[in-house]
Predicted model as a PDB file, atoms N, CA, C, CB and O in Angstrom, pLDDT in the B-factor column:
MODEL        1                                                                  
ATOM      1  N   UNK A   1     289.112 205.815 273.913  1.00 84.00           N  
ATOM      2  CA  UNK A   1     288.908 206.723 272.790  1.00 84.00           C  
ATOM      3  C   UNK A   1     288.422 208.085 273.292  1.00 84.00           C  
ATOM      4  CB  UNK A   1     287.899 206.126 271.785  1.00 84.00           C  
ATOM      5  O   UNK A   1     288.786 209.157 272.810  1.00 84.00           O  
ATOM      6  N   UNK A   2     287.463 207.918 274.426  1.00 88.00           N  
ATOM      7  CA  UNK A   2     286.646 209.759 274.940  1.00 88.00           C  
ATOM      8  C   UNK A   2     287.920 210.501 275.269  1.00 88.00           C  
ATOM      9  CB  UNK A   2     285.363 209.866 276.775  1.00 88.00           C  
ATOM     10  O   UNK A   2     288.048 211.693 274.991  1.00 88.00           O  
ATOM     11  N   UNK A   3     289.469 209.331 276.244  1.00 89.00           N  
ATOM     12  CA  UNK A   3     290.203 210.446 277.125  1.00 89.00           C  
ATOM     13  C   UNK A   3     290.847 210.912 276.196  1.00 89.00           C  
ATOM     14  CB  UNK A   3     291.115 210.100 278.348  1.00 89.00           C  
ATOM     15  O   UNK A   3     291.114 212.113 276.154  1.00 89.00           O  
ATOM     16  N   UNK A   4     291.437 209.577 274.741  1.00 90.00           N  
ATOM     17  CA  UNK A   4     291.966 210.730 274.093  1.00 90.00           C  
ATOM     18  C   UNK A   4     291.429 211.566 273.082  1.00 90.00           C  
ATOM     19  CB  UNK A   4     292.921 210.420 273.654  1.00 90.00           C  
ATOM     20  O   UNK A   4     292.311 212.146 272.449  1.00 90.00           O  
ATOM     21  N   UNK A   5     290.063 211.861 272.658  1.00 88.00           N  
ATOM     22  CA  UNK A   5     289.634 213.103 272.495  1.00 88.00           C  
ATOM     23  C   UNK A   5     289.181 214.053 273.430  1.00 88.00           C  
ATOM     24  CB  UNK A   5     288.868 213.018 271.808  1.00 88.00           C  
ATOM     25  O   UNK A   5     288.593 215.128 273.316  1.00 88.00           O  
ATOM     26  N   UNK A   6     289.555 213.465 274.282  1.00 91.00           N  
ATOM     27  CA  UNK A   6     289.066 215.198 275.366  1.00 91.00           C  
ATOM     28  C   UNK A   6     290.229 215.468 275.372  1.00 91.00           C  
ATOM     29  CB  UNK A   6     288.324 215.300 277.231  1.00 91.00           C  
ATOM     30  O   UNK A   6     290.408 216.673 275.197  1.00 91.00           O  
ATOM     31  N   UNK A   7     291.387 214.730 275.531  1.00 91.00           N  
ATOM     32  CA  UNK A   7     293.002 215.155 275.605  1.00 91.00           C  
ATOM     33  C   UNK A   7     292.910 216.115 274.591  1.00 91.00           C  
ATOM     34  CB  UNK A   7     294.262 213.926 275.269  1.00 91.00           C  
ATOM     35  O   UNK A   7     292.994 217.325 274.802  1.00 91.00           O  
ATOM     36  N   UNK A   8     292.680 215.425 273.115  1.00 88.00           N  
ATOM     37  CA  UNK A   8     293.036 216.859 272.163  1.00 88.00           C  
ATOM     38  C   UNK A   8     292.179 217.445 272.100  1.00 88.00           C  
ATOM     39  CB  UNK A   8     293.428 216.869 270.819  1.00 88.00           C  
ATOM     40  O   UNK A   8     292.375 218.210 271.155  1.00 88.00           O  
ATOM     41  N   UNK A   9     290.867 217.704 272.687  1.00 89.00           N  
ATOM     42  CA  UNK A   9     290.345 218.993 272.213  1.00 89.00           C  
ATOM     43  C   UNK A   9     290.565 220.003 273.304  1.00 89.00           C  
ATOM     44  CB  UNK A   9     288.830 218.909 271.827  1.00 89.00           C  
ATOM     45  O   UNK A   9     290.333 221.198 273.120  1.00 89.00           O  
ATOM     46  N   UNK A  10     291.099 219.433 274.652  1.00 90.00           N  
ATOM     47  CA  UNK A  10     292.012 220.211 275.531  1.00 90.00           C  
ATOM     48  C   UNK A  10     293.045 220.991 275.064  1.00 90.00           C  
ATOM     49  CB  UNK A  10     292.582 219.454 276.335  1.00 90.00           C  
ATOM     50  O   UNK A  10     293.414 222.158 275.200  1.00 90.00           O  
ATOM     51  N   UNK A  11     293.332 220.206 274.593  1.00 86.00           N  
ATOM     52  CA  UNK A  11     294.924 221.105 273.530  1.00 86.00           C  
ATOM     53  C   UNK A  11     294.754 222.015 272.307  1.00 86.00           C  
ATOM     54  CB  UNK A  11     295.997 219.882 272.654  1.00 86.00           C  
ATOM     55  O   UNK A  11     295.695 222.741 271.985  1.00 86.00           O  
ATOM     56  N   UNK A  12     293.522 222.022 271.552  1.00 90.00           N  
ATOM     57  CA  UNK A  12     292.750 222.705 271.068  1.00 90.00           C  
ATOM     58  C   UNK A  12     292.564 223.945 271.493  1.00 90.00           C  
ATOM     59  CB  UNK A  12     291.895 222.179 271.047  1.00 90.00           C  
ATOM     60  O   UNK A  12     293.114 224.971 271.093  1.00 90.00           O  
ATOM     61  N   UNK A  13     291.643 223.789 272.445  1.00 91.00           N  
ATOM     62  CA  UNK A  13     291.419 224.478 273.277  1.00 91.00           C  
ATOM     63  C   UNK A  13     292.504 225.566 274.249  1.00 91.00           C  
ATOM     64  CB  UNK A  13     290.842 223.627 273.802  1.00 91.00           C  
ATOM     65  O   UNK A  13     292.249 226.620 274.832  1.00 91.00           O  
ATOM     66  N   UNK A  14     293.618 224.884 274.130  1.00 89.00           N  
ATOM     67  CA  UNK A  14     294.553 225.605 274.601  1.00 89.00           C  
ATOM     68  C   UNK A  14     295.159 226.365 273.621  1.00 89.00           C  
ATOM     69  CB  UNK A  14     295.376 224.903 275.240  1.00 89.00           C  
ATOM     70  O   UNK A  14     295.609 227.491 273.836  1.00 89.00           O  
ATOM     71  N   UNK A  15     295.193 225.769 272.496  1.00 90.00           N  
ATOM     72  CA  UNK A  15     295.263 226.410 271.357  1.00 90.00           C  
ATOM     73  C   UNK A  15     294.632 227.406 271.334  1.00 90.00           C  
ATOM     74  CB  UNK A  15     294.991 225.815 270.448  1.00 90.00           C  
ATOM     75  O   UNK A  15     295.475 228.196 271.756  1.00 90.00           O  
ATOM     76  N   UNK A  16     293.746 227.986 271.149  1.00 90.00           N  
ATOM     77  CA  UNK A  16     292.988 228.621 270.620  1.00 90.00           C  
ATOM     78  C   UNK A  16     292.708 229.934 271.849  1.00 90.00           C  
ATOM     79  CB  UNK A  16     291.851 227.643 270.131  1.00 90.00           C  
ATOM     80  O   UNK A  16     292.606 230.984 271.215  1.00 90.00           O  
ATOM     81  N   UNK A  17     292.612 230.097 272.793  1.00 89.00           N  
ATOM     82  CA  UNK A  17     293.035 230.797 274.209  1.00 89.00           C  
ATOM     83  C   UNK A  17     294.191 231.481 273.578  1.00 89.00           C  
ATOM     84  CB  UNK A  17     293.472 229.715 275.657  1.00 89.00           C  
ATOM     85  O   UNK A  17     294.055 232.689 273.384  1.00 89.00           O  
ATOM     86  N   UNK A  18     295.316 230.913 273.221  1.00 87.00           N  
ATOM     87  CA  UNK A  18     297.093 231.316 273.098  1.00 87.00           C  
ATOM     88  C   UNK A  18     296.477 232.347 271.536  1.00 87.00           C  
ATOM     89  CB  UNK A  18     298.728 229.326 272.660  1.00 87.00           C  
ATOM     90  O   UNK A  18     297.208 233.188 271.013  1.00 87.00           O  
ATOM     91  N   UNK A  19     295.088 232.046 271.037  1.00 89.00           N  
ATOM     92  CA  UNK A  19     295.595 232.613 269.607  1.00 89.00           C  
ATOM     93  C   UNK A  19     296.190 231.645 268.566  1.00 89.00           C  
ATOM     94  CB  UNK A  19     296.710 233.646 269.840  1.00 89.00           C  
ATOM     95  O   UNK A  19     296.763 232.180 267.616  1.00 89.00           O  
ATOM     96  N   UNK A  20     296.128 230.016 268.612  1.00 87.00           N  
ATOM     97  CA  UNK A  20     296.727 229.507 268.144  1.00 87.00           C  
ATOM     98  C   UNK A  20     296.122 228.681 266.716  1.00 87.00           C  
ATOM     99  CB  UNK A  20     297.196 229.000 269.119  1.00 87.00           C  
ATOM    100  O   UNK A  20     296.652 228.025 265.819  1.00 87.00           O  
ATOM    101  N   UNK A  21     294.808 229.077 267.025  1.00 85.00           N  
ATOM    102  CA  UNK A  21     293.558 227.826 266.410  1.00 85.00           C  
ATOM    103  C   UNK A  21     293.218 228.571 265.406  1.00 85.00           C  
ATOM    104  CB  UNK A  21     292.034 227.322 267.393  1.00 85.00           C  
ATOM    105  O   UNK A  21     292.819 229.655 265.833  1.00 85.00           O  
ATOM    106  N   UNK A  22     293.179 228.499 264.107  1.00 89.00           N  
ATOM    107  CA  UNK A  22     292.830 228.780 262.913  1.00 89.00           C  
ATOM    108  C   UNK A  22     291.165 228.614 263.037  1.00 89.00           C  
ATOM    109  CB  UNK A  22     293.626 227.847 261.862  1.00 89.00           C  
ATOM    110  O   UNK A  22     290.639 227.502 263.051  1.00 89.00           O  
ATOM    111  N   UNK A  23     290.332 229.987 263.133  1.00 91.00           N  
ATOM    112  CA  UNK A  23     288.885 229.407 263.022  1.00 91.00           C  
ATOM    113  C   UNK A  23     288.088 228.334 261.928  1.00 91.00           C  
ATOM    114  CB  UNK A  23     288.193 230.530 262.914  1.00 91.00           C  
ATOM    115  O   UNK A  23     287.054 227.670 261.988  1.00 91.00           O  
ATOM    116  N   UNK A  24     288.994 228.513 261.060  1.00 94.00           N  
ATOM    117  CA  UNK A  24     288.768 228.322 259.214  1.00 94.00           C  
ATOM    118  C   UNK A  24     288.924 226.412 259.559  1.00 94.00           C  
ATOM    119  CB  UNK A  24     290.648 229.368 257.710  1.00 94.00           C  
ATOM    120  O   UNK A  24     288.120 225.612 259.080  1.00 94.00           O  
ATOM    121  N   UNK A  25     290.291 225.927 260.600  1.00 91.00           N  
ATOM    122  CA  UNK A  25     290.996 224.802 260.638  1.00 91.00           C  
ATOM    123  C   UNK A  25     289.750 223.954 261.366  1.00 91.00           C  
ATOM    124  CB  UNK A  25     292.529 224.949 261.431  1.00 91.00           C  
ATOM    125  O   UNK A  25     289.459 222.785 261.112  1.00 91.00           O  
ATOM    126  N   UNK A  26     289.186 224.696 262.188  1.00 92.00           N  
ATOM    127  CA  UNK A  26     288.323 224.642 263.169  1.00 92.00           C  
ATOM    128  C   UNK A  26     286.702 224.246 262.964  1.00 92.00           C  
ATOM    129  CB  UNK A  26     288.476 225.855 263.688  1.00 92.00           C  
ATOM    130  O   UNK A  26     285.867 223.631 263.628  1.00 92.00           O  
ATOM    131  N   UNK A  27     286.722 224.815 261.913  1.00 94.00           N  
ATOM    132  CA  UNK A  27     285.423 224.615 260.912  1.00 94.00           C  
ATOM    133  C   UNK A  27     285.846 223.782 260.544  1.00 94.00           C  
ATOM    134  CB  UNK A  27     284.899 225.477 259.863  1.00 94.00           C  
ATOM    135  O   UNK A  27     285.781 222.966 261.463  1.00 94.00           O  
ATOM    136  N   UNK A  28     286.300 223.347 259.731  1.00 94.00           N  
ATOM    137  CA  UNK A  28     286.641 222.288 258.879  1.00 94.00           C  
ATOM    138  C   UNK A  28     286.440 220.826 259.652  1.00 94.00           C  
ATOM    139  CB  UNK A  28     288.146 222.530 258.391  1.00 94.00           C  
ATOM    140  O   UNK A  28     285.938 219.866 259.067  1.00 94.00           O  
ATOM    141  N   UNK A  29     286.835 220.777 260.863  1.00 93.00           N  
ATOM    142  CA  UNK A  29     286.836 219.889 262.028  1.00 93.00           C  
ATOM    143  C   UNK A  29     285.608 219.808 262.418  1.00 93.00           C  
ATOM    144  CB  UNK A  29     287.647 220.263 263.116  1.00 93.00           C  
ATOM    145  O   UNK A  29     285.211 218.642 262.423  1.00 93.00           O  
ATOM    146  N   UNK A  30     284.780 220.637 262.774  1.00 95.00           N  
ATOM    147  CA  UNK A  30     283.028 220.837 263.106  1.00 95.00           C  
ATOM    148  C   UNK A  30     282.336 219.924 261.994  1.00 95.00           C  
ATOM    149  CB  UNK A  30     282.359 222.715 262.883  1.00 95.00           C  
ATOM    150  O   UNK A  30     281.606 218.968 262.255  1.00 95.00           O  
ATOM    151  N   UNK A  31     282.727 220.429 260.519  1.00 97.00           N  
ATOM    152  CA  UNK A  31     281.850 220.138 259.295  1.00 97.00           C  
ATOM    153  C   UNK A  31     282.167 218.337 259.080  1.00 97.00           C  
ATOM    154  CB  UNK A  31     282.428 221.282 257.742  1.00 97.00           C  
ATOM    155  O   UNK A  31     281.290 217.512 258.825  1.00 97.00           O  
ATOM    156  N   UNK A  32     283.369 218.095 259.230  1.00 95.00           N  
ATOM    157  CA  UNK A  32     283.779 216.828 259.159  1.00 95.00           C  
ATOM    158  C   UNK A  32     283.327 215.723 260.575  1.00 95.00           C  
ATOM    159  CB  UNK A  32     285.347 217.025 258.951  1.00 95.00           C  
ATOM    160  O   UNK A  32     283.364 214.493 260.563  1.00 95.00           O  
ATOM    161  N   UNK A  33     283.042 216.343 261.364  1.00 95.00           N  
ATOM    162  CA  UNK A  33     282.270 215.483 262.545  1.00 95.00           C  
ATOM    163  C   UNK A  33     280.876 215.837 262.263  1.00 95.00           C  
ATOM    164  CB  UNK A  33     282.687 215.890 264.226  1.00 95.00           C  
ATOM    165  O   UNK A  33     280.145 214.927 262.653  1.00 95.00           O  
ATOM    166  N   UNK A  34     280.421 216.516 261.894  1.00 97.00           N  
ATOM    167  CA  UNK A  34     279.036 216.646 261.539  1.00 97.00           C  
ATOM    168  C   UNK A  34     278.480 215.468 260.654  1.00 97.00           C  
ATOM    169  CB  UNK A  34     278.861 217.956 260.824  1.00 97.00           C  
ATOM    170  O   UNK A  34     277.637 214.604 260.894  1.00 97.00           O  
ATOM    171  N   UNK A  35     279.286 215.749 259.493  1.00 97.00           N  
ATOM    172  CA  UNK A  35     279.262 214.578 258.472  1.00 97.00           C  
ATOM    173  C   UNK A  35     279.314 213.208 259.289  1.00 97.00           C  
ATOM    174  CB  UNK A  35     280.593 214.674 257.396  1.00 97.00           C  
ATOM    175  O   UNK A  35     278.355 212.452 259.133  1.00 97.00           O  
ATOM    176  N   UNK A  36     280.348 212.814 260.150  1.00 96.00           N  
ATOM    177  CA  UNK A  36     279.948 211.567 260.367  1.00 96.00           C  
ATOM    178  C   UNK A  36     278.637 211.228 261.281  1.00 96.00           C  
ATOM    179  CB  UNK A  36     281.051 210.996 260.868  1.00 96.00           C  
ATOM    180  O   UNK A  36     278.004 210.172 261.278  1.00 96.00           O  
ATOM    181  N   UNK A  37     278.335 212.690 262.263  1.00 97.00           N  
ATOM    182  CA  UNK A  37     277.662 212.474 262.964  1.00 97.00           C  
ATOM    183  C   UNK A  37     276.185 211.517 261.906  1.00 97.00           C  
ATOM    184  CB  UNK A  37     277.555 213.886 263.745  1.00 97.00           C  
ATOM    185  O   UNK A  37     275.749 210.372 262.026  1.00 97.00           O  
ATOM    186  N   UNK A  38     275.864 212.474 261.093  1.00 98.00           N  
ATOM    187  CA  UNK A  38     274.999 212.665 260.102  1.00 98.00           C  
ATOM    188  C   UNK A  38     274.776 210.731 259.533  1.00 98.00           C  
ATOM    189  CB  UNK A  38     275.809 213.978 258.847  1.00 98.00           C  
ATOM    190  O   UNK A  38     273.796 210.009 259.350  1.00 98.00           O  
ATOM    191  N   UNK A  39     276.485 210.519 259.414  1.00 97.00           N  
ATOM    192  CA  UNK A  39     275.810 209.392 258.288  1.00 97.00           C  
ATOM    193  C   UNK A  39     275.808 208.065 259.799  1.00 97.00           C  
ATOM    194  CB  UNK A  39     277.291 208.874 256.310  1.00 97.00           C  
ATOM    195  O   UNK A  39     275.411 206.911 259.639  1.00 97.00           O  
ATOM    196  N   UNK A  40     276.350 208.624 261.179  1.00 97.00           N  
ATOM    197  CA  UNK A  40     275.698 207.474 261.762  1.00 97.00           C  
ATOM    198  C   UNK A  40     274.249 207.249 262.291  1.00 97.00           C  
ATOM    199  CB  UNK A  40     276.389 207.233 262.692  1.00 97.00           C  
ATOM    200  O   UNK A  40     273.640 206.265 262.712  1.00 97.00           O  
ATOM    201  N   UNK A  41     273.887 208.831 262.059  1.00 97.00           N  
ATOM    202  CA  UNK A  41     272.667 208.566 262.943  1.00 97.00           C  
ATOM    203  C   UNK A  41     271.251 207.788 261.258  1.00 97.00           C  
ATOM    204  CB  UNK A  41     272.078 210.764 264.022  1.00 97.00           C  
ATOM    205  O   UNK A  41     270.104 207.345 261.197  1.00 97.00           O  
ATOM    206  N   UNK A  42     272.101 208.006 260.542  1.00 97.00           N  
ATOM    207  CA  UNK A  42     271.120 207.282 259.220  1.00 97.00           C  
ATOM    208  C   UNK A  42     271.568 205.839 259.157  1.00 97.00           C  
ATOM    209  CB  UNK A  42     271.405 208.032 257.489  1.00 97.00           C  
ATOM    210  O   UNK A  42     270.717 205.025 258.800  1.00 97.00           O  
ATOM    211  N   UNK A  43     272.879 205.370 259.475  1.00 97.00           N  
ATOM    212  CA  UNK A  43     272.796 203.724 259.840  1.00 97.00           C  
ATOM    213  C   UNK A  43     272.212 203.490 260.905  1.00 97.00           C  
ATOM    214  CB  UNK A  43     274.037 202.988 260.022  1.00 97.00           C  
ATOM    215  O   UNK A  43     271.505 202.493 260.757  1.00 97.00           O  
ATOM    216  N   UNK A  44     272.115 204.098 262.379  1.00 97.00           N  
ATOM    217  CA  UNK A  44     271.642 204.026 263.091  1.00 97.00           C  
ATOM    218  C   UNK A  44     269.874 203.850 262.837  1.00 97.00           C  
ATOM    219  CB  UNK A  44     272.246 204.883 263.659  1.00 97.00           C  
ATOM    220  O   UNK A  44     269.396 202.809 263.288  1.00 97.00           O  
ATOM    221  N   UNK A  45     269.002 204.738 262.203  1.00 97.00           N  
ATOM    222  CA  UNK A  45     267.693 204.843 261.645  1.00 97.00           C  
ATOM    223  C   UNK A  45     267.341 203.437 261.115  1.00 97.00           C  
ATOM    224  CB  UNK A  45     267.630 205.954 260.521  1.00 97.00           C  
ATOM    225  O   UNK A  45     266.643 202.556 261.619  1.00 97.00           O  
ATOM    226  N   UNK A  46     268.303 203.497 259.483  1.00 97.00           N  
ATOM    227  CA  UNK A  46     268.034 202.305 259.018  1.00 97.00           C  
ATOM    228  C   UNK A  46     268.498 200.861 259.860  1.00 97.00           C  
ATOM    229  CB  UNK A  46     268.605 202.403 257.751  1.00 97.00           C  
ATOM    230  O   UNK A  46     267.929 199.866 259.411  1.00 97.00           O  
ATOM    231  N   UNK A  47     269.223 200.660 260.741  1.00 97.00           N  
ATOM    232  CA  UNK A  47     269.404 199.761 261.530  1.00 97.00           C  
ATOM    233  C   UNK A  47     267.644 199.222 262.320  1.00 97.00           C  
ATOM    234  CB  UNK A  47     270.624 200.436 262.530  1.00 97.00           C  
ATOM    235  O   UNK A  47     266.957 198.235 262.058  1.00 97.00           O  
ATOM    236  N   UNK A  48     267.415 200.314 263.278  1.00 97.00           N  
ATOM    237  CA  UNK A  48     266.504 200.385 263.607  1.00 97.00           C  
ATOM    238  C   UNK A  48     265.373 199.646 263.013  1.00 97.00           C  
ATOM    239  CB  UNK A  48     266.481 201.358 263.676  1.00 97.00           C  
ATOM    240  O   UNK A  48     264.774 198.673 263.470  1.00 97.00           O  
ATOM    241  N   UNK A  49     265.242 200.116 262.207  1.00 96.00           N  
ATOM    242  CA  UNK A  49     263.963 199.770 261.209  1.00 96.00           C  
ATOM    243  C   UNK A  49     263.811 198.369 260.729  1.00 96.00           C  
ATOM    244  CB  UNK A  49     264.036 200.600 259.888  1.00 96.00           C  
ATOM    245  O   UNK A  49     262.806 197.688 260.525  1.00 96.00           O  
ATOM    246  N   UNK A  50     265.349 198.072 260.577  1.00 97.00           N  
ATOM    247  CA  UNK A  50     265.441 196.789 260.466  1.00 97.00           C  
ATOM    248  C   UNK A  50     264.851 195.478 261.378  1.00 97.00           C  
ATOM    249  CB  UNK A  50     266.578 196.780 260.422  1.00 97.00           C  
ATOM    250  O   UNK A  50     264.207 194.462 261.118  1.00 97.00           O  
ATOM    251  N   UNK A  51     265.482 196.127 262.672  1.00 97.00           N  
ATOM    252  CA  UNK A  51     265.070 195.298 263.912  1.00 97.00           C  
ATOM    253  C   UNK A  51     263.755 195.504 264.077  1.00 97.00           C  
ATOM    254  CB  UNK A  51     265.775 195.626 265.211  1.00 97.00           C  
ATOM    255  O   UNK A  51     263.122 194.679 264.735  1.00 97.00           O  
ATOM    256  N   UNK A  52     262.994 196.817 263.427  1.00 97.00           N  
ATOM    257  CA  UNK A  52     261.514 196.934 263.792  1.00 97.00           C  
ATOM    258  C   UNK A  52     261.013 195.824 263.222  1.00 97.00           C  
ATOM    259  CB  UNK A  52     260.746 198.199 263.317  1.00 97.00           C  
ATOM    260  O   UNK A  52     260.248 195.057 263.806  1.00 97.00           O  
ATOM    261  N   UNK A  53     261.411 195.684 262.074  1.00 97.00           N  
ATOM    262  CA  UNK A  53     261.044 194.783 261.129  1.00 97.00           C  
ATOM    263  C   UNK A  53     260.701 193.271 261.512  1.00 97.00           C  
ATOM    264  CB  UNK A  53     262.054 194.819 260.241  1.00 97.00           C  
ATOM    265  O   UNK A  53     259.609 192.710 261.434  1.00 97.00           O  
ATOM    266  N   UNK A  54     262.034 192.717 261.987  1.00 97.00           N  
ATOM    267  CA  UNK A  54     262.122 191.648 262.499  1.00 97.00           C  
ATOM    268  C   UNK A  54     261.803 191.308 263.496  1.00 97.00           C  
ATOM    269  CB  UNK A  54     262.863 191.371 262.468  1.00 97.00           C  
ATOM    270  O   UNK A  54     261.918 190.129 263.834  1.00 97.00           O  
ATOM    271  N   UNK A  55     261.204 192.422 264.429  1.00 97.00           N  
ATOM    272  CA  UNK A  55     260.568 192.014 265.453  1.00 97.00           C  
ATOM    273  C   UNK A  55     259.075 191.988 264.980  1.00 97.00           C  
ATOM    274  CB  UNK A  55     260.886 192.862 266.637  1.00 97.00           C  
ATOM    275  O   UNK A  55     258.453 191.461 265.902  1.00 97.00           O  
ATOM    276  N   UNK A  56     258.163 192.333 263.906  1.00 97.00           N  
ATOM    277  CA  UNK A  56     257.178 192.513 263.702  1.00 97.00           C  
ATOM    278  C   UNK A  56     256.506 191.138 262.987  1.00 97.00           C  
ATOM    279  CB  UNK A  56     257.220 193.688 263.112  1.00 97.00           C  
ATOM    280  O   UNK A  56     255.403 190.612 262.838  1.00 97.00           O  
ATOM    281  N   UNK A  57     257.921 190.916 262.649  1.00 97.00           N  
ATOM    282  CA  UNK A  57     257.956 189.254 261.932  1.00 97.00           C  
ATOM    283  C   UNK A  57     257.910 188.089 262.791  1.00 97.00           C  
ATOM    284  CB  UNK A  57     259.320 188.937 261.129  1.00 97.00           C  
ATOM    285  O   UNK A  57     257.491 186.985 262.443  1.00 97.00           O  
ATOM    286  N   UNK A  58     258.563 188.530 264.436  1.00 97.00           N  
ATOM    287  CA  UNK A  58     258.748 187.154 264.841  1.00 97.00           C  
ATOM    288  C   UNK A  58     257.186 187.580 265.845  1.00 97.00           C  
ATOM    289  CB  UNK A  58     260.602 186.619 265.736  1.00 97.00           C  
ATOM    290  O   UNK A  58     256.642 186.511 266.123  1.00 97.00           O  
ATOM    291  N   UNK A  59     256.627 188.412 266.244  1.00 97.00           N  
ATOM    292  CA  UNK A  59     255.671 188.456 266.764  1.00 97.00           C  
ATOM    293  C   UNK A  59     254.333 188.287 265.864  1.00 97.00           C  
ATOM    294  CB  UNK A  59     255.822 189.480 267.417  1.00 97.00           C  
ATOM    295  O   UNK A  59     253.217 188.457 266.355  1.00 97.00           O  
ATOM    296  N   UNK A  60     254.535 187.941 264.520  1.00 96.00           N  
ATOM    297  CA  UNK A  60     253.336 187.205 264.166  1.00 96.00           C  
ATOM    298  C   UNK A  60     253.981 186.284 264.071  1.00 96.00           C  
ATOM    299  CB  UNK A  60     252.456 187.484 263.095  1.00 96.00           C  
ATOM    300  O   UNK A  60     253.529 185.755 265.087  1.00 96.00           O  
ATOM    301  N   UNK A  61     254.655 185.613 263.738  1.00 95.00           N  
ATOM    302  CA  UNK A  61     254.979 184.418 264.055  1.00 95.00           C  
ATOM    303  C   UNK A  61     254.411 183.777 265.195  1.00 95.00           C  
ATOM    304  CB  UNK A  61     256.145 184.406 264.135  1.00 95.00           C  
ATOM    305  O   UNK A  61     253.574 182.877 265.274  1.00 95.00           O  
ATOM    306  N   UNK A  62     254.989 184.374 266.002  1.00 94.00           N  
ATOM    307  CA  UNK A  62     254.366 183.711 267.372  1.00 94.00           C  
ATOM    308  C   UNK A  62     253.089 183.690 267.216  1.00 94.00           C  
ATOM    309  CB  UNK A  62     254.625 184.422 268.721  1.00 94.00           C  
ATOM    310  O   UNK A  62     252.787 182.662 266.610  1.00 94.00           O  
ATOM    311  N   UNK A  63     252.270 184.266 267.442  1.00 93.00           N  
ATOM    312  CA  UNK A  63     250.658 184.813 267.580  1.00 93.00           C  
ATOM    313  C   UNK A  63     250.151 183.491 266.743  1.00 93.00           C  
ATOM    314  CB  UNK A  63     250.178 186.665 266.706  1.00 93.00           C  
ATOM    315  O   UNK A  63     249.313 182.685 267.149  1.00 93.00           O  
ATOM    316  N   UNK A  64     250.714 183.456 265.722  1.00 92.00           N  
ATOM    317  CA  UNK A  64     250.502 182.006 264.723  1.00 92.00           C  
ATOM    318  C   UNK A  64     250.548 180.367 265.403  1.00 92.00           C  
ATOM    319  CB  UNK A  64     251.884 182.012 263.548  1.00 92.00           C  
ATOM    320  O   UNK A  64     249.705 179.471 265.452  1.00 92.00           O  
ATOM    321  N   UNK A  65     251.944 180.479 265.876  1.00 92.00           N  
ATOM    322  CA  UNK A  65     252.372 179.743 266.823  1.00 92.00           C  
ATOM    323  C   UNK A  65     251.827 179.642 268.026  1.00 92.00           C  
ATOM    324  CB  UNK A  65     253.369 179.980 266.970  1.00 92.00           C  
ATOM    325  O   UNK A  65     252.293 178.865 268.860  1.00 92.00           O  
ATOM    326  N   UNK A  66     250.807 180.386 268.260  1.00 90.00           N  
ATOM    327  CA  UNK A  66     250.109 180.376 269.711  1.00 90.00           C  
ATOM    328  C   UNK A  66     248.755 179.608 269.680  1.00 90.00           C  
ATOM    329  CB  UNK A  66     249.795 181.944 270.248  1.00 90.00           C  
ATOM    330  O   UNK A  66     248.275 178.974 270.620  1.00 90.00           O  
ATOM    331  N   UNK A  67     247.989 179.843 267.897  1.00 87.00           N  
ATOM    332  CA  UNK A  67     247.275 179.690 267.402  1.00 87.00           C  
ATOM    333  C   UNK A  67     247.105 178.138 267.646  1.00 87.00           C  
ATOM    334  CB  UNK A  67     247.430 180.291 266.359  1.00 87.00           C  
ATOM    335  O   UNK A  67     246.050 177.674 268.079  1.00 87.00           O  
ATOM    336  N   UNK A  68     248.289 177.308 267.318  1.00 85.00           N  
ATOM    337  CA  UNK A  68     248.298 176.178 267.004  1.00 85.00           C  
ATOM    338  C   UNK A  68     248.627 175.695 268.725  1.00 85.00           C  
ATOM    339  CB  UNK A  68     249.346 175.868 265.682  1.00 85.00           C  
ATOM    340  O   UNK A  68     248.186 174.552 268.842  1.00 85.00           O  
ATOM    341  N   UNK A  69     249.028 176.007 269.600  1.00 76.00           N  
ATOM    342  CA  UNK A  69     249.138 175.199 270.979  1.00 76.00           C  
ATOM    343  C   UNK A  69     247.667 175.511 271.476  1.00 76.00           C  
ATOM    344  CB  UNK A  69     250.480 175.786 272.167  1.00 76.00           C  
ATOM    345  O   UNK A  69     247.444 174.706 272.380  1.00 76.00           O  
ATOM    346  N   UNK A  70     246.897 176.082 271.338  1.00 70.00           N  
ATOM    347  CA  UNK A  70     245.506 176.908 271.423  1.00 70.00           C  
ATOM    348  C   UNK A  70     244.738 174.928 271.527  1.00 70.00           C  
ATOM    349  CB  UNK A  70     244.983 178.403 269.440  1.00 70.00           C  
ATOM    350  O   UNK A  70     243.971 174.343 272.292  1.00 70.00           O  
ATOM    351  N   UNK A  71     245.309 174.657 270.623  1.00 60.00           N  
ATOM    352  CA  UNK A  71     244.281 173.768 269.981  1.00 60.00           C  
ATOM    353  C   UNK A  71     244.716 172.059 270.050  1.00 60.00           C  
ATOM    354  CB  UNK A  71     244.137 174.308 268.330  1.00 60.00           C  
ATOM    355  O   UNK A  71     244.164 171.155 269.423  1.00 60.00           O  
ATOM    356  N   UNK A  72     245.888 171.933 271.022  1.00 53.00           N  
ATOM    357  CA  UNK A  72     245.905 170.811 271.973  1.00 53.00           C  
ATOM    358  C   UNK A  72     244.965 170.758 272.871  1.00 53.00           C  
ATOM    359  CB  UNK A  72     246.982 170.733 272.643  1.00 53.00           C  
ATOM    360  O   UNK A  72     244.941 169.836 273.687  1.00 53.00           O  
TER     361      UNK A  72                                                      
ENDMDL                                                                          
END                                                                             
């Protein structure tokens, strides 16, 4: 997937050198990767948080669970 977006933004890029690249087309392309950037790094967050979660759960758990071998 990286070679073939570096392929086209090579060609882009070549585009745009020649005079070929619509700045307007160009934006539009920025704003629309932004956007996804945007909504992965908020699944990414809420992902996170999740696992914070569940790790906060299984480490009292344990601690609980430690409680009770304590006392063999």
């Amino acid at each position: 997937m990286k070679k073939a977006m570096d392929w086209v933004l090579e060609k882009e890029q070549d585009a745009a050198k020649e005079c070929h690249a619509k700045p307007e087309d160009v934006e539009k392309q920025i704003k629309m990767i932004e956007e996804k950037k945007a909504t992965l790094e908020k699944k990414y967050q809420e992902d996170i948080g999740e696992f914070e979660h569940i790790l906060n759960r299984l480490h009292a758990i344990k601690a609980q669970s430690l409680k009770c071998h304590v006392k063999d």
